[in-house]
C-alpha positions in Angstrom: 0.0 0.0 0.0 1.8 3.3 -0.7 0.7 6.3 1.0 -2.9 7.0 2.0 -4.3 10.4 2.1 -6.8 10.9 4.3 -9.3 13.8 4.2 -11.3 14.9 6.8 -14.5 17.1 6.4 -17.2 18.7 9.0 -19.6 21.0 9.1 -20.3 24.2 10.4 -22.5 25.3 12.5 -24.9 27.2 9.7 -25.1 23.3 7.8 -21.9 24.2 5.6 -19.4 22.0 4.7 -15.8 22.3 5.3 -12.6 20.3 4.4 -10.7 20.6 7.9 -7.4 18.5 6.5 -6.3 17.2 3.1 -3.0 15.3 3.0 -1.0 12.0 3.9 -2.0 10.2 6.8 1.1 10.1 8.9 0.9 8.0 12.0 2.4 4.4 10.0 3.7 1.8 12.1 5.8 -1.2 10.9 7.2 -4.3 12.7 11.1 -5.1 11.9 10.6 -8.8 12.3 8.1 -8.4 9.3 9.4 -6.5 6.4 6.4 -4.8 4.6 4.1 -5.1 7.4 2.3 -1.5 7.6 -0.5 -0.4 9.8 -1.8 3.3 9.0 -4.0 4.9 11.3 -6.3 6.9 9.6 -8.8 7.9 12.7 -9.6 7.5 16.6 -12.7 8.8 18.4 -12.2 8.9 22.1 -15.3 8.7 23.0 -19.1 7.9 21.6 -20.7 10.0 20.6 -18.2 10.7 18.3 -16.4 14.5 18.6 -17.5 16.6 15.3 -16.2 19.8 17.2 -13.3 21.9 15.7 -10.8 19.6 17.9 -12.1 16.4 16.3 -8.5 16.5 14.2 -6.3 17.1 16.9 -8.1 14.6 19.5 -7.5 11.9 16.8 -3.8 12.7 16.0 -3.2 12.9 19.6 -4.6 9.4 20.3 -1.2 6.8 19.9 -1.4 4.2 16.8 -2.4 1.3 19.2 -4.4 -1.9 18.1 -6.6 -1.1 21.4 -9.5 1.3 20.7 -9.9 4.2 23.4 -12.3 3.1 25.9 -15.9 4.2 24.3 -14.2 4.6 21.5 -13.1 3.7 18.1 -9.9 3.5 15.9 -9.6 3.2 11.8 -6.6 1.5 10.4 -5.5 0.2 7.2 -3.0 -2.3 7.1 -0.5 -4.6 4.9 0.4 -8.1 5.9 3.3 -9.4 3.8 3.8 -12.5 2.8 4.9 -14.7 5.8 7.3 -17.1 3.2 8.3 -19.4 5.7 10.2 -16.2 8.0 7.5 -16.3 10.4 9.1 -19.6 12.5 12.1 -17.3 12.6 9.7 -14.3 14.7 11.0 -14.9 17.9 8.2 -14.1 21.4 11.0 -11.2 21.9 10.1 -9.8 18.3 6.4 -10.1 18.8 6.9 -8.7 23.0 8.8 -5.7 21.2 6.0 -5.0 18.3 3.4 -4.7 20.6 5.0 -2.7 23.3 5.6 -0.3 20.1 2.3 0.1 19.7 1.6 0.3 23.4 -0.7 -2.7 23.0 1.6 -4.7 25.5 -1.6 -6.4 27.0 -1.9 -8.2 23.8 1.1 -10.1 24.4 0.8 -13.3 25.4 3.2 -16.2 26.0 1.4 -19.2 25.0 0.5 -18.5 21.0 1.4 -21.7 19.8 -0.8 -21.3 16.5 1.1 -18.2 15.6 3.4 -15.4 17.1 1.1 -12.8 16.5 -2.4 -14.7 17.7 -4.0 -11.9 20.0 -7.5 -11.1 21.5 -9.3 -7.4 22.5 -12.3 -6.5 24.1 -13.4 -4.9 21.2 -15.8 -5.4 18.0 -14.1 -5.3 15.0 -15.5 -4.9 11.3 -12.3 -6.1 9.1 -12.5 -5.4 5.2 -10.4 -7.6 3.0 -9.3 -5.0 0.5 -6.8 -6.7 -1.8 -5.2 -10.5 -1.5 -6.0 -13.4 0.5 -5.3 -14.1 4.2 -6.0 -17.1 6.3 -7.7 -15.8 9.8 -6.2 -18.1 12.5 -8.8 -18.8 15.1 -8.0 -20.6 18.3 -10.3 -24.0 17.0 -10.4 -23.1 13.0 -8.7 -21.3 10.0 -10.9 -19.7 7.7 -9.6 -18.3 4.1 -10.9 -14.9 3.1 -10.3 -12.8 -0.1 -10.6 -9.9 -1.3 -14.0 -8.4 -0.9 -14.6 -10.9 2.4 -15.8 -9.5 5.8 -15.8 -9.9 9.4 -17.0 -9.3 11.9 -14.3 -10.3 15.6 -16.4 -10.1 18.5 -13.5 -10.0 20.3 -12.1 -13.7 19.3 -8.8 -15.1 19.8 -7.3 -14.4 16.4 -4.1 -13.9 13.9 -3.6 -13.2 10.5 -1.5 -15.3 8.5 -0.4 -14.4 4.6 0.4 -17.7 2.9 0.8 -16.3 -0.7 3.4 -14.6 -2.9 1.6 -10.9 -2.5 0.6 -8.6 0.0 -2.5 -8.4 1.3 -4.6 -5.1 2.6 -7.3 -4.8 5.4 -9.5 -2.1 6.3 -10.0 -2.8 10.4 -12.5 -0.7 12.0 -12.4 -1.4 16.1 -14.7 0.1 18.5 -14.3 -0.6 22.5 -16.9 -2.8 24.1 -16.7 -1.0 27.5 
């Protein structure tokens, strides 16, 4: 995925529309023990209802790139998964320990993710978009294979993602805090 440029848009108070911000989205994170993994964080509400006042933009941009949604909140994310090629028995619990303290989602980490390094669960709802490629979705009793144009829906399951092909694959995740 190359950049993604993100434009945000509101309204005033007399029913007009405005474009409040028009350029790259800039809060990418990337995990060294997988080349061309890329999560882009295109949007966080703190809180629901959402905030449509003038600091909407600034209370999202302040919000760290985290796979945890605020509490009664929300966060917006694309990401690329590359393939895993065989390098993923090489991902060490350090590797995986490090990535998510990076994204201060340390709670994610756990010791015992025997189906795959990166196998995590949130108390959240998340809607995921298969936007491009295929992915396996590693569940803690099943694998399911999804392509592009696939959905789900993660009611806060036990789950990894695992890119067994030759190309990249892109999600759209969507995950909103279920406290």
């Amino acid at each position: 995925m190359t950049n993604t440029r993100r434009i945000v848009i509101g309204q005033y108070p007399n029913g007009e529309i405005k474009r409040i911000s028009d350029g790259i989205a800039e809060d990418v994170i990337t995990d060294n023990a997988r080349p061309g993994y890329k999560s882009t964080k295109i949007w966080a509400t703190l809180s629901s209802p959402a905030n449509f006042g003038d600091e909407a933009k600034e209370e999202s941009d302040s919000y760290p790139h985290t796979l945890i949604p605020p509490k009664s909140g929300s966060i917006c994310r694309f990401v690329t998964i590359p393939p895993e090629n065989g390098h993923i028995s090489q991902v060490t619990r350090d590797d995986v320990k490090n990535f998510y303290k990076s994204i201060n989602s340390i709670e994610l980490f756990s010791k015992k993710n025997s189906k795959h390094p990166y196998m995590h669960k949130k108390n959240s709802l998340d809607y995921i978009y298969v936007m491009k490629g295929s992915i396996v979705l590693i569940l803690d009793e099943d694998q399911v294979q999804l392509n592009q144009g696939d959905t789900i829906v993660n009611l806060g399951g036990n789950h990894a993602w695992s890119n067994r092909t030759d190309s990249i694959c892109e999600l759209f995740i969507s995950s909103h805090s279920s406290y």
